[in-house]
N, C-alpha and C positions, 0 to 999 in steps of 0.2 A: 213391434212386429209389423210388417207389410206382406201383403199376399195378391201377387197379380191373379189375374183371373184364369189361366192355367193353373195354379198353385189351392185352389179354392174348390172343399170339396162338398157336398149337399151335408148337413148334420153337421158341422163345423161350427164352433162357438166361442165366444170373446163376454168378457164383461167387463165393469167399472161401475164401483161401490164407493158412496159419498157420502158422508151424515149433512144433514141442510142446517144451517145454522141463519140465525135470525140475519147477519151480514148478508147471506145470497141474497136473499131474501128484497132486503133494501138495494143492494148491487144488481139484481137483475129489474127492480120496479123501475131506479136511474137509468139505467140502458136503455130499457125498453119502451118506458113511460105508460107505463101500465102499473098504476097507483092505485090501482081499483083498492077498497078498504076491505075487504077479505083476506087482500096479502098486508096490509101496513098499519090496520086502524084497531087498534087490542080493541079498542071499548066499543067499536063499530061491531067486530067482527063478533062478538060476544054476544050479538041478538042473530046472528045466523044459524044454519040446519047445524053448524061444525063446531059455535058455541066457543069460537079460537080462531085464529088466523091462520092459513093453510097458504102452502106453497104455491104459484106458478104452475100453473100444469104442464107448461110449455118449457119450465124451469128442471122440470121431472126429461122431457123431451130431450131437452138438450144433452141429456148425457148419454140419451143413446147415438149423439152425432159423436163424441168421443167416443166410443167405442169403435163406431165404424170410422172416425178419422186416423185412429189412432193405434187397433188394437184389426179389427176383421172388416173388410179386407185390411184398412192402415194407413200409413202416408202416402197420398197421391188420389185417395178416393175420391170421385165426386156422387154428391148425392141428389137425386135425381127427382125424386117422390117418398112420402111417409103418410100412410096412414095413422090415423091414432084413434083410440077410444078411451075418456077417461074414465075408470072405475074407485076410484078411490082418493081420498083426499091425502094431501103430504105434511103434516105438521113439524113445525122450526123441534129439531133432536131425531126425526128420525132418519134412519139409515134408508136409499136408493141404492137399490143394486140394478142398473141395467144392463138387458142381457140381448144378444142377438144372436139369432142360427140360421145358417144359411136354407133356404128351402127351394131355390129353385138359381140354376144357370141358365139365363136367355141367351138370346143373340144378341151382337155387337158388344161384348165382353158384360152386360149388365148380369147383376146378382141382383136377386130377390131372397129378404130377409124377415123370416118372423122377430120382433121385437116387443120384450116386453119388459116391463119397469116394476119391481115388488117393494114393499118394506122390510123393516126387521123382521117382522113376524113371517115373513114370505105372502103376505098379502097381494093380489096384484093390483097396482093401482092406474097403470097404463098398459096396452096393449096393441098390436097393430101388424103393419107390414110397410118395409122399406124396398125402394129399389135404387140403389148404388151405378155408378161407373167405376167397376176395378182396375186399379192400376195394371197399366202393360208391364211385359217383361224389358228391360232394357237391354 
């Protein structure tokens, strides 16, 4: 889907739902270089508050830029600003669903978007605010 910023209307939603598998996991640590041992080290992570190895939070993040690259507004977005707050730890089997609603239309085509990230349980474990460039009409 693609939605220029005429086409975009307040309360408007998109999402994408991923279960984390132990792979992102190590794929987003190599990209990133963020090897920290909460995300990679089982016998490290296993004296932490989580007692286990938990996701990237910023791993959780990224799937609200698919949404908005992909899904609300879509192809051609650019994304401008993200707020984030982490609430909640992501452990390797569980399912992300991130979601975004539009909450406000600025000027110079910008959207403002509440976004937020839950588990299977609907737990939230990120939340925040995005502000996007929607694509023009061609």
């Amino acid at each position: 889907m693609r939605f220029t910023y005429e086409e975009i209307n307040i309360g408007d939603k998109a999402s994408f739902e991923k279960t984390v598998t132990e792979t992102d996991i190590y794929l987003y640590a190599g990209i990133t270089g963020d090897l920290n041992p909460a995300h990679i080290n089982q016998k490290a992570s296993e004296n932490s508050i989580f007692k286990g190895r938990i996701a990237h939070g910023m791993l959780s993040a990224g799937f609200i830029s698919a949404v908005l690259g992909m899904h609300l507004p879509g192809p051609g977005t650019i994304y401008l600003s993200q707020e984030l707050r982490f609430t909640a730890p992501v452990f390797i089997g569980d399912t992300v669903k991130a979601e975004v609603e539009v909450i406000e239309k600025m000027e110079k085509g910008r959207v403002k978007l509440k976004t937020t990230c839950y588990n299977q349980d609907k737990k939230i474990i990120l939340e925040g605010a995005a502000v996007v460039l929607a694509p023009k009409a061609s």
